[in-house]
MARBA-3410 file (N, C-alpha, C, O; in Angstrom, 1 decimal):
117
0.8,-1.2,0.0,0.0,0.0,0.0,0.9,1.2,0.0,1.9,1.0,0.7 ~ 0.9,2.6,-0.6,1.2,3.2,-0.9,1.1,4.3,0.1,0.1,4.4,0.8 ~ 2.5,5.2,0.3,2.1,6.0,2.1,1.9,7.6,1.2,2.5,8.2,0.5 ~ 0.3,7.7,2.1,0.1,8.8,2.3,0.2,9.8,3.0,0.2,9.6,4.3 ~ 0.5,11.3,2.5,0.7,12.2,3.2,-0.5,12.6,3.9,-1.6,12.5,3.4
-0.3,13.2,5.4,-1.2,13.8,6.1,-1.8,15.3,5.2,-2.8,15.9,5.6 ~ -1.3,15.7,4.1,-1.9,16.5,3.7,-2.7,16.0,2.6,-3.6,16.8,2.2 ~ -2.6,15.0,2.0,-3.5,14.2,1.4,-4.6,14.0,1.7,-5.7,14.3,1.3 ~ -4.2,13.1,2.8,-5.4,12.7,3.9,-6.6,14.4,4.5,-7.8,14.5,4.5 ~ -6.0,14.9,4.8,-7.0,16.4,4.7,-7.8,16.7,3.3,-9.1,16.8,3.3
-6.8,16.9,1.7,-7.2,17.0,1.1,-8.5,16.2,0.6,-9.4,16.8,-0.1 ~ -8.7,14.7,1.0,-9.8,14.3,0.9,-10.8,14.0,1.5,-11.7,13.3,1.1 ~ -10.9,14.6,2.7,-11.2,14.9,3.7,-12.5,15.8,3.5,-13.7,15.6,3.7 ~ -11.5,17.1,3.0,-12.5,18.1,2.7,-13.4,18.2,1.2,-14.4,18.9,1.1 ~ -12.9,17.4,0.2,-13.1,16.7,-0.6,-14.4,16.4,-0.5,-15.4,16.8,-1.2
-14.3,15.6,0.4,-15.5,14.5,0.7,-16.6,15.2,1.4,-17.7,14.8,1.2 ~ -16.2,16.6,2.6,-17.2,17.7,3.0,-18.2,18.0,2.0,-19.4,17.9,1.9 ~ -17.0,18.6,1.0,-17.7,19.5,-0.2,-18.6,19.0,-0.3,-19.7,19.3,0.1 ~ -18.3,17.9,-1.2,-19.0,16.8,-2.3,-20.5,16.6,-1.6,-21.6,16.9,-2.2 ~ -20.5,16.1,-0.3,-21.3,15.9,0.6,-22.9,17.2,0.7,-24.1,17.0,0.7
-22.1,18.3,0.6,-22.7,20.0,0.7,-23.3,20.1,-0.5,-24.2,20.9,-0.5 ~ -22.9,19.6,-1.5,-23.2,20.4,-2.6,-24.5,19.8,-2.9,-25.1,20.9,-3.2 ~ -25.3,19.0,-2.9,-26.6,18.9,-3.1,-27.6,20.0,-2.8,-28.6,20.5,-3.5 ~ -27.1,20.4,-1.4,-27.9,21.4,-0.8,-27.7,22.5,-1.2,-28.7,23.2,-1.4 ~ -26.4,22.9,-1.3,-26.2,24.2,-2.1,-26.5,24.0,-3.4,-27.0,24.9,-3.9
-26.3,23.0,-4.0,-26.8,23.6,-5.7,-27.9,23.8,-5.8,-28.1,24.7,-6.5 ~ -29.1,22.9,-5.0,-30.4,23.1,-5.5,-30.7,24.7,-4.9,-31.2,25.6,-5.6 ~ -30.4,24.6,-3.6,-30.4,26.4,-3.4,-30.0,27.4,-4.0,-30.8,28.3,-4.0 ~ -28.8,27.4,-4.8,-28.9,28.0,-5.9,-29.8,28.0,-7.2,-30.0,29.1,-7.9 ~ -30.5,26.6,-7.6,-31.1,27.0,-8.4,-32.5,27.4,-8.2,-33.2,27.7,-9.1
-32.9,27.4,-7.0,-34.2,27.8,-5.8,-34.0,29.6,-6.2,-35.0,30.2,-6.3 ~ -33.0,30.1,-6.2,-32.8,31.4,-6.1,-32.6,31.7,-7.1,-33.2,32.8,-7.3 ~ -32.2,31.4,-8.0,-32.3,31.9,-9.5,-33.5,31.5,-10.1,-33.5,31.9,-11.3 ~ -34.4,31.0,-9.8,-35.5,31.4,-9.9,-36.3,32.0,-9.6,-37.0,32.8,-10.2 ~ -36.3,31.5,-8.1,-37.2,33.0,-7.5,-36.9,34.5,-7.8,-37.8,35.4,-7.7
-35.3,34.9,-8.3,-34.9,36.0,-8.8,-35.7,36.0,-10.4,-36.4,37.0,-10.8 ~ -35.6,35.3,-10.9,-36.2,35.1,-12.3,-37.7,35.6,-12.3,-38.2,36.3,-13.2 ~ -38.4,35.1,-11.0,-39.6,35.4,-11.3,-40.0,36.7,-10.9,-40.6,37.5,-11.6 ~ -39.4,37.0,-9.5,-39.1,38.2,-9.0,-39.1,39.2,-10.3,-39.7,40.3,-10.2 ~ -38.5,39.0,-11.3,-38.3,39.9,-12.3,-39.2,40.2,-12.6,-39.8,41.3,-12.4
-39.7,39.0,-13.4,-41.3,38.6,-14.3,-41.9,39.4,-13.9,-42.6,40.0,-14.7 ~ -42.0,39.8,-12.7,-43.5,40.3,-12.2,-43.1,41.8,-12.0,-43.8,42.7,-12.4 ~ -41.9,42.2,-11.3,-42.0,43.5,-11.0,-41.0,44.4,-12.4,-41.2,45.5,-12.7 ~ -40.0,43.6,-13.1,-39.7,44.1,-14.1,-39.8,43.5,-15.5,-38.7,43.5,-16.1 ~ -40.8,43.2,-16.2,-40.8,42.4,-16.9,-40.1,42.5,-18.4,-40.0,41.6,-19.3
-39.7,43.7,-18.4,-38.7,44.2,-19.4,-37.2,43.7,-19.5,-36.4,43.8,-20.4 ~ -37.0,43.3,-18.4,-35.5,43.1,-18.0,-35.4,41.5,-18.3,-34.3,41.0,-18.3 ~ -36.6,40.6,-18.7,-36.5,39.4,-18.8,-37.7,38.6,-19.8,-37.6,37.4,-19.9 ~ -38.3,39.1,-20.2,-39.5,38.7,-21.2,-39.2,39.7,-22.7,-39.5,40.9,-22.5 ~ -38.9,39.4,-23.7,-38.7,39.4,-24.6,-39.6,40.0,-25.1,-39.4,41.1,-25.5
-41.1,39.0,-25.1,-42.3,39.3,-26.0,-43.0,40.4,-25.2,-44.1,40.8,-25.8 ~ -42.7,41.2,-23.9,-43.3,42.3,-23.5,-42.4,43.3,-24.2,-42.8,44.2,-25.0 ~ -41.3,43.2,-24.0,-40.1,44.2,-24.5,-40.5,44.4,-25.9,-40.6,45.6,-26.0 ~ -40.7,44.0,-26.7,-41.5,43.7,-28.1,-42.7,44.4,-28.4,-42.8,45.3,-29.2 ~ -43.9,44.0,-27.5,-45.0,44.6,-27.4,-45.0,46.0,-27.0,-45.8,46.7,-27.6
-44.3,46.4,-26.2,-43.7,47.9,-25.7,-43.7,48.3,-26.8,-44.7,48.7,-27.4 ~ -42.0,48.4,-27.5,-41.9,48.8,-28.6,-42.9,48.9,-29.9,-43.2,49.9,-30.5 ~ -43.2,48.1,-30.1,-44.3,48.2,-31.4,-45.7,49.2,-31.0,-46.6,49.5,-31.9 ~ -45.9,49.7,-29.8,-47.0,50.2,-29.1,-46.3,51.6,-28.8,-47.1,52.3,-28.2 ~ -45.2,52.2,-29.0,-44.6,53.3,-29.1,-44.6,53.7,-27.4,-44.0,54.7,-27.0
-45.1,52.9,-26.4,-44.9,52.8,-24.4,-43.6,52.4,-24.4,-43.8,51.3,-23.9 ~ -42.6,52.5,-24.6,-41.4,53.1,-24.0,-40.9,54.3,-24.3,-41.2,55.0,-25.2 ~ -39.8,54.7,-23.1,-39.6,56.3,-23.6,-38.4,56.4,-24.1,-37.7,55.5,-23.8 ~ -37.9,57.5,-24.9,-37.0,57.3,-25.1,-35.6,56.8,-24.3,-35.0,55.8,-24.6 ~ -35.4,57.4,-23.5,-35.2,57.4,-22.3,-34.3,55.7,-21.6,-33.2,55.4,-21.1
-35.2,55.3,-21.7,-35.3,54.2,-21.3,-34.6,53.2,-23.0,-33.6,52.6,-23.2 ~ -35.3,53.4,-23.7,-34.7,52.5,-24.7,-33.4,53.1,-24.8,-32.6,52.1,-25.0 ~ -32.7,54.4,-24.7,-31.3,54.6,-24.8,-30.6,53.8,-23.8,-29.4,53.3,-24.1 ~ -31.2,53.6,-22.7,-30.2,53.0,-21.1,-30.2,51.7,-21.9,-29.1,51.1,-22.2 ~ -31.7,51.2,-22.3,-31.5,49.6,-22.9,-30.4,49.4,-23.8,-29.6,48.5,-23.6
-30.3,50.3,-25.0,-28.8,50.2,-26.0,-27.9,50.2,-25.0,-27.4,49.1,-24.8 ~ -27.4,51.1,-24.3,-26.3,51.3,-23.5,-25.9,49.9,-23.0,-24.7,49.4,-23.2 ~ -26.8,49.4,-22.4,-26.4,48.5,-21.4,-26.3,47.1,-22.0,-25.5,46.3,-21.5 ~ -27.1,46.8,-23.3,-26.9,45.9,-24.1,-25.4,45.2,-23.7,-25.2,44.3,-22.9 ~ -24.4,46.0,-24.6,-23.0,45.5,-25.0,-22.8,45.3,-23.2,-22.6,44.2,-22.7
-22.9,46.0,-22.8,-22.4,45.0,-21.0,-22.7,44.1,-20.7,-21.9,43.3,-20.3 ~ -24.3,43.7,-20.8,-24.6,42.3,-20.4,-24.0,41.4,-21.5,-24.0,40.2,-21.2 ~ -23.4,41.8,-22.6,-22.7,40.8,-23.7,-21.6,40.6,-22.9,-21.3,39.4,-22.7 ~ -20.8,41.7,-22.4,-19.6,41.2,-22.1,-19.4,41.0,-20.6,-18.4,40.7,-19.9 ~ -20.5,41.1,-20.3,-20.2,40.3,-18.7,-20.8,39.0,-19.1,-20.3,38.1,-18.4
-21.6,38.4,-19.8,-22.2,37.3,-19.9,-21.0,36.4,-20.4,-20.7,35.4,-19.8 ~ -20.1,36.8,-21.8,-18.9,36.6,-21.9,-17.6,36.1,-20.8,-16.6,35.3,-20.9 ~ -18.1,36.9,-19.6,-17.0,36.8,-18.8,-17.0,35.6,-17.5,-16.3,34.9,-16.8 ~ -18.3,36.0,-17.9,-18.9,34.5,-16.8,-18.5,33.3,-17.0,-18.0,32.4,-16.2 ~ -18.8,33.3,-18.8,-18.0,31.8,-19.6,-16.7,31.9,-19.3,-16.1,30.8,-19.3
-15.7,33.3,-18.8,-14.6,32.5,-19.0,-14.4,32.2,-17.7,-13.4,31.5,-17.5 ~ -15.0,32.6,-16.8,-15.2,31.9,-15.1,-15.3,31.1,-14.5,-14.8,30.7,-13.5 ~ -16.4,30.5,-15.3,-16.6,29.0,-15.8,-15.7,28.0,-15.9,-15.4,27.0,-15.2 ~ -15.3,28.5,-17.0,-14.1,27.3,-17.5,-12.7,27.8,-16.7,-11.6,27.1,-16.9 ~ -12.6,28.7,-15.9,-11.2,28.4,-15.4,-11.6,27.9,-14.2,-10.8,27.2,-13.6
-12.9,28.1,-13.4,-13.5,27.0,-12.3,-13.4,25.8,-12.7,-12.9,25.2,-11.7 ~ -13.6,25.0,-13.6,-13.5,23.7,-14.0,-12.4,23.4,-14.6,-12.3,22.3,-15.0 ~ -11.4,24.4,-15.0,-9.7,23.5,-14.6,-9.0,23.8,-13.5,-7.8,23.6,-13.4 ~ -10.0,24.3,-12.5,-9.5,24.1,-11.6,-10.3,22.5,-10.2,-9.9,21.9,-9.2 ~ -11.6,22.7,-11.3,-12.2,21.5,-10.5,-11.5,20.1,-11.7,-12.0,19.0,-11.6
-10.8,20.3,-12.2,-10.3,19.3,-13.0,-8.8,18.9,-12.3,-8.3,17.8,-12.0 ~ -7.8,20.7,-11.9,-7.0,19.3,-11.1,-7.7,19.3,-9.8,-7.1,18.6,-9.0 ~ -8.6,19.7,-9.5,-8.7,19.0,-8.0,-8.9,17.0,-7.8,-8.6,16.2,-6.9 ~ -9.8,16.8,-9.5,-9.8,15.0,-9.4,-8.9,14.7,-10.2,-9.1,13.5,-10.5 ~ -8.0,15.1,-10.7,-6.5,14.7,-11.0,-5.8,14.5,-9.7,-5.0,13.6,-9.5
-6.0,15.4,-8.8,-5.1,15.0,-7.5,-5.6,13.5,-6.6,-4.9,12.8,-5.9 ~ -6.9,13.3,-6.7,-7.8,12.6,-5.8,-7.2,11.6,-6.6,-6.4,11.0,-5.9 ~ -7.3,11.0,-7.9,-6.8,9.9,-8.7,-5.4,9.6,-8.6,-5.0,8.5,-8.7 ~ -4.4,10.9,-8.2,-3.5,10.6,-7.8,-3.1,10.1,-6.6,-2.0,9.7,-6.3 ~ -4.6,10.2,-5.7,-3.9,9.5,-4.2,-4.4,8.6,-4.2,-4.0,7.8,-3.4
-5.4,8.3,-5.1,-6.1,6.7,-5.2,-5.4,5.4,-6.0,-5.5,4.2,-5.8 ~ -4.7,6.1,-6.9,-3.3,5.5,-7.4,-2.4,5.1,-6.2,-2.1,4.0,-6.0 ~ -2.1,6.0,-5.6,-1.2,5.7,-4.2,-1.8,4.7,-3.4,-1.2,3.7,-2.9 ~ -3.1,5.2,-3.1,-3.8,3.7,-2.0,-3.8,2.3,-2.4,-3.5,1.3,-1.7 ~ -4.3,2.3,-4.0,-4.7,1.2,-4.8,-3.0,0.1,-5.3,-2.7,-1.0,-4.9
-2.3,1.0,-6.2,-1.0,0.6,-6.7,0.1,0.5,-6.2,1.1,0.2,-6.8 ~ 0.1,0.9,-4.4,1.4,1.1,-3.9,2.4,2.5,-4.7,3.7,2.4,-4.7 ~ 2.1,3.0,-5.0,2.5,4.3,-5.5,2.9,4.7,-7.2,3.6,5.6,-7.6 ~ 2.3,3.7,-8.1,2.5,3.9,-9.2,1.5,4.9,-9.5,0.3,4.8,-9.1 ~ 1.8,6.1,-10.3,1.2,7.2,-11.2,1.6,7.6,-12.3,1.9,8.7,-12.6
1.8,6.5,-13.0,2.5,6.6,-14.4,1.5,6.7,-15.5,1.8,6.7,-16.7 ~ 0.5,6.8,-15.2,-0.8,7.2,-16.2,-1.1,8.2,-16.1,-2.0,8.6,-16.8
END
């Protein structure tokens, strides 16, 4: 059997907390982005319904005013929406080596310390 470090042994430790937590927080997360979502629907429905934003315009009830803030802000939500993707993906090479490391101690438990794969 393959000797593990005491900081190994932490690392899956907490590992195994996370993993454990995340059920509850994910769905809470998606509990809340919903209720934000609808929260919208209802008190702003411009900021998230399409076919009202539509109906506005063709009905000449927006002001100018308001449609200039909407251009404005357009290109921001592009590039923060943009930025989120790249948030994303460097969260998940970082949740990538975290189970590169875990395979690496499970290689150590299992093979007596071979990690040549």
């Amino acid at each position: 059997m393959g000797a593990v470090s005491d900081r190994d042994l932490n690392f899956v430790a907490k590992r195994r907390a996370l993993s454990r937590r995340w059920n509850v927080v994910g769905w809470a997360l998606i509990a809340l982005i919903i209720a934000a979502l609808g929260f919208l629907f209802v008190t702003s429905p411009m900021l998230v319904n399409p076919w009202e934003t539509m109906a506005r315009v063709r009905t000449d009830s927006i002001s100018k005013s308001t449609l200039q803030l909407m251009a404005m802000l357009l290109p921001v939500v592009f590039l923060g929406s943009f930025l989120l993707l790249i948030v994303i993906v460097a969260f998940q090479f970082a949740a990538a080596a975290n189970e590169r490391r875990l395979i690496e101690i499970l290689y150590l438990l299992l093979d007596g310390g071979s990690t040549d794969t």
